[in-house]
Structures are given as C-alpha cells and as structure tokens.
C-alpha positions as CSV (number, residue, x, y, z in Angstrom):
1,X,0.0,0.0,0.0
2,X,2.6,2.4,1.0
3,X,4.3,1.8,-2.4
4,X,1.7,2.5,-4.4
5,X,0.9,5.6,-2.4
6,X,4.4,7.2,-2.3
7,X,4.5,6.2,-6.3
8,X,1.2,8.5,-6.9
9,X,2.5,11.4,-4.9
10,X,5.4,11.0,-7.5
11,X,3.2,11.6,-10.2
12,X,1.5,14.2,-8.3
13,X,4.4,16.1,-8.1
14,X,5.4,15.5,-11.6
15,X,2.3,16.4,-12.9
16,X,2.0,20.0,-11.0
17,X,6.0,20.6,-12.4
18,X,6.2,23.0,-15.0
19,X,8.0,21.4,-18.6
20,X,11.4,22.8,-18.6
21,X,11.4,21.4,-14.8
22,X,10.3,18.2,-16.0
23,X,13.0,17.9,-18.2
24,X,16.0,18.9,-16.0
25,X,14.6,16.7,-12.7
26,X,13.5,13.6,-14.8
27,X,16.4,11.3,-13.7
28,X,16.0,11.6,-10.4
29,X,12.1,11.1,-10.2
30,X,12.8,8.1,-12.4
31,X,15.4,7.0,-9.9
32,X,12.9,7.4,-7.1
33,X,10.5,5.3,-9.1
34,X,12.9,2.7,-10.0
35,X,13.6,2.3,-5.9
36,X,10.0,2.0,-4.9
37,X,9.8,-1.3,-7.5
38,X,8.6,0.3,-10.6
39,X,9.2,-1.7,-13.9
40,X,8.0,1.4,-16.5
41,X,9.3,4.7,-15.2
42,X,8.2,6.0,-18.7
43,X,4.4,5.2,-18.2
44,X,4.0,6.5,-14.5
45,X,5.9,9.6,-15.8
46,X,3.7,10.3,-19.0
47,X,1.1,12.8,-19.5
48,X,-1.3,10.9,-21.0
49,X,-1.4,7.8,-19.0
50,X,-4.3,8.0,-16.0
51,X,-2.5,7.7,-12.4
52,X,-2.1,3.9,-11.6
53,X,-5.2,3.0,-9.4
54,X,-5.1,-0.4,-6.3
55,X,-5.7,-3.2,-8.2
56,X,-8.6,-6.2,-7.0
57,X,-6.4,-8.3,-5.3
58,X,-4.6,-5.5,-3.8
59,X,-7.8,-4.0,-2.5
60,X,-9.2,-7.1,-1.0
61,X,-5.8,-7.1,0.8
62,X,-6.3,-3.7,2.0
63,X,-10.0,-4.8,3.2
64,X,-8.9,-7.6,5.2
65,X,-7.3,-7.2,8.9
66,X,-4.1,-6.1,9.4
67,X,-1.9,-9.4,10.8
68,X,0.4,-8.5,13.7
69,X,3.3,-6.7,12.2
70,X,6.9,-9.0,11.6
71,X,9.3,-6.9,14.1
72,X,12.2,-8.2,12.4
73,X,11.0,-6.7,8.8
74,X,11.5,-2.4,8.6
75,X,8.6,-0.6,9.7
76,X,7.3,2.4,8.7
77,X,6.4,4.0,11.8
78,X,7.9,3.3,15.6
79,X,7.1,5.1,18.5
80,X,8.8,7.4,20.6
81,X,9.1,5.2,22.7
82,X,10.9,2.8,21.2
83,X,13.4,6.0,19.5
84,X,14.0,6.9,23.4
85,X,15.3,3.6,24.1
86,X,19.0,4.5,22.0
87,X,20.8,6.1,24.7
88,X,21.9,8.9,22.0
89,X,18.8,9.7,21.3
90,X,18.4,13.2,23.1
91,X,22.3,13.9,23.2
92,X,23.7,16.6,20.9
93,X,24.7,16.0,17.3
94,X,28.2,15.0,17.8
95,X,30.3,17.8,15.9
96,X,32.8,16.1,13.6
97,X,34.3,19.5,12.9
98,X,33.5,21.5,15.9
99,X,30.9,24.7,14.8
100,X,31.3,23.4,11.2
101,X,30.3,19.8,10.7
102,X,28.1,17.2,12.4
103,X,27.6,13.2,12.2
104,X,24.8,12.3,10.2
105,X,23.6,16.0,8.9
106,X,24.1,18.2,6.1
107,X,25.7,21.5,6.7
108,X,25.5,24.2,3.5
109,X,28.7,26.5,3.8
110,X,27.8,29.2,1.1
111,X,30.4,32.2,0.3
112,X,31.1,34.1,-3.0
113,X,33.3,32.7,-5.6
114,X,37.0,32.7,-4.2
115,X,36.2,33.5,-0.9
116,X,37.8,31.1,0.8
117,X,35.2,28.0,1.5
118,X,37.0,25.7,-0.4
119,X,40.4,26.7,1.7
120,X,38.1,26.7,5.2
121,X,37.1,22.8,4.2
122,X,40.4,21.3,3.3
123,X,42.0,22.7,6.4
124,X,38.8,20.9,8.0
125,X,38.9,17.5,6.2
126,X,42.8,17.9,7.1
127,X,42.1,17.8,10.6
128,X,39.5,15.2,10.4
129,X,42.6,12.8,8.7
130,X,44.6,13.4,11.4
131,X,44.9,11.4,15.0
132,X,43.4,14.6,17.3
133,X,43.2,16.8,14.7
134,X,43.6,20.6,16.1
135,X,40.6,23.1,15.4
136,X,39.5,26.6,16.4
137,X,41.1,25.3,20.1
138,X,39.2,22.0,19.8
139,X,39.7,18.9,18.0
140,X,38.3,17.2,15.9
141,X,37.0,13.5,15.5
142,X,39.1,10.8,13.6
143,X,38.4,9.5,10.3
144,X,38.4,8.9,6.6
145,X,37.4,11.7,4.7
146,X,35.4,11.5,1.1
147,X,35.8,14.5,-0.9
148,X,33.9,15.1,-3.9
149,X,35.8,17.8,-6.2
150,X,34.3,18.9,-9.3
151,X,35.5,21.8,-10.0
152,X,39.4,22.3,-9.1
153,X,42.3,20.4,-10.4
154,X,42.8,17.4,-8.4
155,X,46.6,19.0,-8.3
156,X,45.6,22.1,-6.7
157,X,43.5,19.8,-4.3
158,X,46.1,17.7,-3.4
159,X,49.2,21.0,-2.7
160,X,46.5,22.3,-0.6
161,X,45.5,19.2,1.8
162,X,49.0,18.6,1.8
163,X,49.7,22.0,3.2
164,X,47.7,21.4,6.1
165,X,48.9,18.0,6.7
166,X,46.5,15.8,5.7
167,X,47.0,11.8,6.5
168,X,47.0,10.7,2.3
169,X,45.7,7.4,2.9
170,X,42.2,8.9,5.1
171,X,42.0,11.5,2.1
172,X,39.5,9.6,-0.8
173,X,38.5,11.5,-3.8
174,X,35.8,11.9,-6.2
175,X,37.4,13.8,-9.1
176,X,34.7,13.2,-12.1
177,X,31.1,11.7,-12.5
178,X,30.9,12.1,-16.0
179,X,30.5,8.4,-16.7
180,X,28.0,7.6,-14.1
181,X,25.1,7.2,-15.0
182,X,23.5,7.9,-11.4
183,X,25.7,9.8,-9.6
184,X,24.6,10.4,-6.4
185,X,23.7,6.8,-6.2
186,X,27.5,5.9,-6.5
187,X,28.3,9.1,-3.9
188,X,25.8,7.3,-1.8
189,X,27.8,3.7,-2.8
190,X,30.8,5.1,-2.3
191,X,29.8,6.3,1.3
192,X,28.5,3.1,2.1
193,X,31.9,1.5,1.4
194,X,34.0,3.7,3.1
195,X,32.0,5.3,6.0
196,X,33.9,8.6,6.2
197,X,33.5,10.0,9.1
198,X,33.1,13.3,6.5
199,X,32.3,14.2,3.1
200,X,32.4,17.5,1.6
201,X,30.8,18.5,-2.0
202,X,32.4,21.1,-3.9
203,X,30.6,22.4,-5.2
204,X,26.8,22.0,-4.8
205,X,26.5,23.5,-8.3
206,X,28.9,21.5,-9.8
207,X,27.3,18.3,-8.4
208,X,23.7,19.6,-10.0
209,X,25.3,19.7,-13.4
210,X,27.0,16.5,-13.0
211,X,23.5,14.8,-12.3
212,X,22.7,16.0,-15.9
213,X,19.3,18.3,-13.4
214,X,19.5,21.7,-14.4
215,X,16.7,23.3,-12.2
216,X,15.8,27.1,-12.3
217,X,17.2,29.4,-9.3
218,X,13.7,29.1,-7.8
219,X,12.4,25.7,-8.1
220,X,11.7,24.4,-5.4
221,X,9.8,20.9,-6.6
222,X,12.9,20.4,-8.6
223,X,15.3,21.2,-6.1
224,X,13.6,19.1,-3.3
225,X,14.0,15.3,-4.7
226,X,17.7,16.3,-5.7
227,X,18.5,17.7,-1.6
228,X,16.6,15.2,-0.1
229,X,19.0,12.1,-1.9
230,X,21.9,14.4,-0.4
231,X,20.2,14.3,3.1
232,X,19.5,10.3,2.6
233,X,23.0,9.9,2.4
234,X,23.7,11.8,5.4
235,X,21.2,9.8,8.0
236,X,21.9,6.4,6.3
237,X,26.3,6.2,6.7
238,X,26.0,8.9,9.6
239,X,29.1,10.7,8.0
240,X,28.8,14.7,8.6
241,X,27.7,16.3,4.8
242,X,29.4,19.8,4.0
243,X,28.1,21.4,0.7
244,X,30.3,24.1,-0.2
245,X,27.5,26.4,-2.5
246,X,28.1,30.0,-4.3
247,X,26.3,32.9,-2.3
248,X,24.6,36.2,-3.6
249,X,26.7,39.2,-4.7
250,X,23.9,41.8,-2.9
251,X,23.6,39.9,0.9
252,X,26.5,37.1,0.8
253,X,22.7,35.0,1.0
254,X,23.3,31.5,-0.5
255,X,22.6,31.4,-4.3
256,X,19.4,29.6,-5.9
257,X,16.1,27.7,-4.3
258,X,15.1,27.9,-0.3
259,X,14.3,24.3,-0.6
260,X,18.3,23.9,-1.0
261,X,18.2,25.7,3.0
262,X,15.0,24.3,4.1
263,X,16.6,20.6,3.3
264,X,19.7,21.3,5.4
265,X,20.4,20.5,9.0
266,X,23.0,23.8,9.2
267,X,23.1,26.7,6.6
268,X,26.5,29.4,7.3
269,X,27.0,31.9,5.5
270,X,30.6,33.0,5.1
271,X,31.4,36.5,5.0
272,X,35.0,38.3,4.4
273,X,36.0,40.8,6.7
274,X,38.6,44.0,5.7
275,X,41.3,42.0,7.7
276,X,43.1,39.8,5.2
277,X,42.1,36.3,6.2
278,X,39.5,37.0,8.2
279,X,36.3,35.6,8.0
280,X,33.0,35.9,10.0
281,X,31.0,32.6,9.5
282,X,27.2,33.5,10.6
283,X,25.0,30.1,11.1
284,X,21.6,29.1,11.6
285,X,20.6,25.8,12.8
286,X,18.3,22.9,14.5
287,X,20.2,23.4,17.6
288,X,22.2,26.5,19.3
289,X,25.2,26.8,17.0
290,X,26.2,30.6,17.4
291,X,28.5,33.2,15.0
292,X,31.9,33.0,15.1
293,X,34.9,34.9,13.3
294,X,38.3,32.9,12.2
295,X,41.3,34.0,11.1
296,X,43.9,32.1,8.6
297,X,47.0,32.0,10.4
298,X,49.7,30.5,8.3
299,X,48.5,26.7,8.0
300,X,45.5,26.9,10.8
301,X,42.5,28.9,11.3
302,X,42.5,30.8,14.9
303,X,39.2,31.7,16.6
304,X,38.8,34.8,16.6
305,X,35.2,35.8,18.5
306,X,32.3,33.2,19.2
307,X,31.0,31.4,22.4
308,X,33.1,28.3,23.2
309,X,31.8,24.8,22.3
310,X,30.7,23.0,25.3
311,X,33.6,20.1,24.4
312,X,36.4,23.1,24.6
313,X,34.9,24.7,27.9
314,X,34.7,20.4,29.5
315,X,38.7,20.5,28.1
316,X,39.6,23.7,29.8
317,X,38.2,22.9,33.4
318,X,39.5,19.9,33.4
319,X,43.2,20.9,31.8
320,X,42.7,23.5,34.9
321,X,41.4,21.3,37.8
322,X,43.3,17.9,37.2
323,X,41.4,14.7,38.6
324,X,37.9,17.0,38.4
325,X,34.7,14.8,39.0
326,X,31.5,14.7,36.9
327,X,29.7,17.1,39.5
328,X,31.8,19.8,38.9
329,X,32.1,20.2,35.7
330,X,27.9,20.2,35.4
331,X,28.2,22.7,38.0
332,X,31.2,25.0,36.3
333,X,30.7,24.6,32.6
334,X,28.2,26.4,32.1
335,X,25.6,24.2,30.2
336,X,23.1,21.5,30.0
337,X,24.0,18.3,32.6
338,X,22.7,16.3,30.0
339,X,25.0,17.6,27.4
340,X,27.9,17.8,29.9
341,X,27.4,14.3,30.4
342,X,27.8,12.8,26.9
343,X,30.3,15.4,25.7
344,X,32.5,13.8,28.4
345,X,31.8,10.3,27.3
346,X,32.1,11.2,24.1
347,X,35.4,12.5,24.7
348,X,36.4,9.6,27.2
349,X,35.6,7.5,24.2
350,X,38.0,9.4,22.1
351,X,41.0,8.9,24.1
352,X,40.7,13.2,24.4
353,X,39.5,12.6,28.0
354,X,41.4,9.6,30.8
355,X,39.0,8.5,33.5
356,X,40.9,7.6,36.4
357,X,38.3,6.7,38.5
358,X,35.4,4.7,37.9
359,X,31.5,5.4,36.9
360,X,30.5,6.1,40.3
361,X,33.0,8.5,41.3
362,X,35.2,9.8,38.2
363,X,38.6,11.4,38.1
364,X,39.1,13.0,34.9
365,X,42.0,14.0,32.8
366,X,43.3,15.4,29.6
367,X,45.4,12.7,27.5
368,X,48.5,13.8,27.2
369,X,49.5,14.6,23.2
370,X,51.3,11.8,21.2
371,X,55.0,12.0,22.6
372,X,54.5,14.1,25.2
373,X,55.2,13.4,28.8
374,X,52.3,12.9,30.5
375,X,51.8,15.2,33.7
376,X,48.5,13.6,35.0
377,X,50.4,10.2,35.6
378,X,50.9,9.5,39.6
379,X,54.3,10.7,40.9
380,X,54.6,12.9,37.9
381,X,55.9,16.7,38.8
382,X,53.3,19.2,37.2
383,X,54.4,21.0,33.9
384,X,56.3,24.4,34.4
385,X,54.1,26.3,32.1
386,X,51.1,26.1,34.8
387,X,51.2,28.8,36.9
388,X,51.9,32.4,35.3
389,X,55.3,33.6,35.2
390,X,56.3,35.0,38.9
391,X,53.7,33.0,40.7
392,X,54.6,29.6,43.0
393,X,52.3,27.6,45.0
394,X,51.8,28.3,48.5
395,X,54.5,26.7,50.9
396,X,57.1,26.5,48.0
397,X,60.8,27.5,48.6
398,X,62.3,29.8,46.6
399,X,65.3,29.2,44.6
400,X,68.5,30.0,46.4
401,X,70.2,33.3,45.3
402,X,67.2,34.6,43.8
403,X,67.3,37.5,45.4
404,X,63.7,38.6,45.5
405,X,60.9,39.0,48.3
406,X,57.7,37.2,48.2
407,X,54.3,38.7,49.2
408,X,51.2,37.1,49.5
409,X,48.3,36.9,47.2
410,X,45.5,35.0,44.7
411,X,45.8,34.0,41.7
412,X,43.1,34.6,39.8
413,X,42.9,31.6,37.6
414,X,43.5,28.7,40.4
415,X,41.8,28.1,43.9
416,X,44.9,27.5,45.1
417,X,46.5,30.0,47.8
418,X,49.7,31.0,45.8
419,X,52.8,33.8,46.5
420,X,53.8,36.0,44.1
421,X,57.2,36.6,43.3
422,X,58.5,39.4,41.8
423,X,61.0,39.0,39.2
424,X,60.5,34.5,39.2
425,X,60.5,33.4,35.3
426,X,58.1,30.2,34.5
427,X,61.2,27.9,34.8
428,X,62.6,29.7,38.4
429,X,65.1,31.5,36.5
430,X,65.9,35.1,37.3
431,X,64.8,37.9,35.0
432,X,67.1,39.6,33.6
C-alpha cells in the first residue's frame, strides 16, 4: 500500500511541475521510481497515461485485517518510545568539525566565488585525517574523509591538503562523475563502502550539473527530490555532509532555491571581513550553534570571537582542575548536565578525556599529546608552564640566590593560595 501511495505522490508532483522542470529533474524522479519497484518509469511519468489505481487483489488485501506486524521486517512507523530507548537519542549532534560539521547532517557552507570556502574545508577534512586533529582550540574527531571535487584540479586539491597536513591514505576523492550514469547513487555507494567520518561536495553546483538536473534558481519541486537524496546519504552512513554552494553578490545569502536551506540541518553563511584572512561565518541551525569569526594564520585557522563549544569549555576545566569529578564540571561549565554528560563520554571514548576513576566517582584527565610526557600520571611533577610567570604555589621555597621578596596573594585563575614573586621566570630563572 505504501508503495503505491508514495508512487502517486510522484506523479502528483510530476504532474503539478512546469515542462522545462520536468525535463532537468527527470532522472532523479525516475530514480525514485525505480527504488520503490517500478518496472515502466516511462508510463508513470507520462502525461497521457491516467495515475495507476489499487488493483482487485490488492484491495481485497487492504480490506482484510491487518496481521500482527513482523518486528524483524523495517517498519514504517515506531514510537517514541521505542526511538527513546538508543541512549543517543536526546544527546547533541556529535560535531565532527567542531561549529562546522556534524555526524549524520548536512551542513551548507555558502560564500562568494573565491572567498575562501573551499580553503576553510580542506583545512577541515585535514584535521578530520589526522589522530586529534587541532581546530579553532578543539579537536576534531578521527576518520576517513570523502571529498567530492568537481571543479578544481585534483593537483591544486592535493598541494592544498598537503599544506595542512592531511593523512593521504584517510583522504578519498571523487574527481569526475561524467560516466555515471546515477551519480549520487555511486556518492551514496561510495559512502556506504568507506564510511567517512566526512564528506564534503564542492561544489553543490557543480554536483547539480554533474547529475545531468539543471533546475531554475527558484524551483523548489525540482530542487527538493535532488537535496533530499543528499540528506538520505547523510542519516543512512551517519558521516557529517558539507556542501560548499556560491552565495549572492547583494547579501553574501546562499545562491538559488530555499528548498536547497529548508533541506539542510546547518546553513552558514561566510562572509569576508577588511582584515586579510578574516572571515565571520554566521550560522543558523536545529540546535544552538552561534556566529563565530576565524582567522587564517599560516596553516591553521584561529578563533577569533564566538562562544566556546561545550567540548572546549569540558577541556579547559579539566586541563585546569586535574582529577575534576563529573559534579563539577555540570556545576562549572556552564551548560546543559545532560550535554555535559555525553560530551565527556564522548570525549572519554575518544582517548581526548582519561578516567581515572570509575562510573561512580570519576577522576578525569586530559590525555596527554602523542610524545609528550604525561603530567597527569601519579608521581609525575606538574608541567612548568602552569602557573603564570612569577607565581609559585603556596609553601614552596624559593630558589637559592634569587634575590627577591615574596608577598602574598591570589591568583586569579586557580583556587589555590599562591605567592607572588616578583622577578620568578616560569622555569625559576631570574629575569634579567
């Protein structure tokens, strides 16, 4: 029944499409077709054919009473119930690319030509390759990236991932679709295969004409079927979607359709600043996701301005208040306890985050980087660079011959008692 239903809205929508939109969206109503068991795209699709009605024996099917539904075949429907009983279910989107890219939704990042998305993305999908990946003073999660580049030279693409130190082998590229004859069904094969933990499209425009669709700026009915298989993709291998799109001249406003935003999870808008390499990224999405401002700096971007993520506020109390417990980080982070909660799992999970505890009573630290010493291990002195320069904790000697006279204090960014010393480098060494 559902079949048949879905397959007359098809027409429906076919039939209410004006000619030249007909013509640019017919292989992707004809793909939809095809998916829902249709033999004869061609006849559901023609003009002069009446819509297909329930046949006899499908009616006296439809008449008769329903049998208890198979649990282990898909279902249509479930209940809330049943959605509430994945323990995800209410937790944030996890961010893939903190502010920029999240698992399992489509993001459009629109700018004007040469403005610098294409640049913002690789240094992105960079990160993403790399163990920890660094960005905007977070990190970012692990994983293969699937890039689909239409547009650029696959050597221009490959100098600039290189650049910012991209692992090759998590890098997988899409350079041409010209032979396909589906081609988001082979993106969507592709993704299947692979399971990126992030694909980026660039550019949506490119992709459009690649399809062989060629819908008018303000189609919506043909835009819709095309941003919906894009979305698909998204939910079904849970990889975080970026579609890098050409914005307006007059308001830096994405180009074309507002069926392209209203089939989006995250639309920014990317906006360059009088500052060379600045860029204010302004962002509207299903969740709180605020405006923020970066800045190129050599081969990273810098956060300039924009309220911290809750997963960089978790990493700074704790990097602050070694061996910290789950209570007071809901109590000093300055969000949701449910979101606290599964960021720091999340993070746990990771390897960003060491519990040193146990569930009951947690004792949290920050991993130390690859290489590095790590200061949270038992017996280990505390890193030099902790206190600010001239400060030493409370009940500390001071080194001999250094000449100076300690007076008590606070400091202001630790809640321990501390004494300031004047002229006392970071490393106990006198100034000069």
């Amino acid at each position: 029944m559902w079949q048949l239903d879905a397959v007359q809205a098809l027409r429906r929508d076919w039939m209410a499409a004006n000619t030249s939109d007909r013509t640019t969206c017919y292989p992707i109503y004809a793909d939809r077709l095809e998916g829902l068991g249709v033999e004869n795209v061609d006849l559901i699709l023609s003009a002069d054919v009446p819509p297909p009605k329930m046949t006899t024996s499908t009616r006296d099917t439809a008449d008769r009473p329903a049998s208890p539904p198979n649990r282990e075949q898909r279902r249509l429907v479930c209940t809330l119930a049943e959605i509430l009983t994945d323990p995800a279910a209410l937790a944030p989107p996890v961010a893939v690319v903190p502010r920029l890219a999240w698992a399992g939704r489509v993001t459009l990042l629109a700018a004007r030509e040469k403005g610098g998305k294409s640049t913002l993305a690789t240094a992105a999908a960079a990160m993403v390759s790399k163990d920890r990946g660094s960005w905007l003073d977070d990190t970012t999660v692990h994983g293969d990236v699937l890039w689909v580049g239409l547009e650029e030279h696959t050597s221009d693409l490959a100098a600039r991932m290189v650049g910012y130190g991209a692992t090759p082998n998590r890098i997988f590229i899409i350079s041409s679709l010209a032979t396909e004859s589906d081609p988001l069904g082979q993106i969507h094969a592709e993704a299947r295969s692979l399971r990126p933990a992030l694909i980026v499209v660039d550019t949506l425009a490119a992709l459009v004409e690649a399809t062989g669709a060629r819908p008018e700026s303000g189609a919506a009915s043909a835009w819709t079927p095309f941003m919906t298989s894009l979305t698909r993709i998204a939910r079904d291998t849970d990889a975080a979607v970026v579609l890098l799109h050409h914005a307006r001249k007059s308001d830096g406003k994405y180009r074309d359709s507002s069926a392209i935003g209203a089939n989006v999870d995250v639309i920014i808008e990317m906006q360059e600043e009088k500052e060379p390499d600045v860029r204010t990224l302004h962002v509207k999405a299903r969740w709180k996701v605020g405006d923020y401002t970066v800045k190129l700096v050599g081969e990273r971007y810098d956060l300039v301005s924009g309220e911290s993520s809750v997963e960089e506020r978790i990493l700074r109390f704790i990097t602050s208040h070694r061996g910290c417990a789950m209570r007071a980080l809901r109590e000093n982070v300055g969000a949701r306890a449910d979101d606290v909660k599964t960021t720091v799992h999340a993070l746990i999970e990771r390897g960003v985050v060491v519990n040193k505890g146990n569930a009951a009573a947690m004792s949290l630290y920050v991993a130390s980087a690859e290489g590095a010493p790590d200061h949270n291990a038992e017996g280990a002195s505390p890193p030099q660079h902790e206190l600010p320069i001239g400060v030493v904790p409370s009940g500390e000697s001071l080194p001999a011959g250094s000449g100076t006279t300690p007076r008590m204090g606070s400091d202001a960014d630790s809640d321990r008692e501390v004494e300031f010393v004047i002229g006392v480098s970071q490393r106990n060494e006198v100034a000069p």
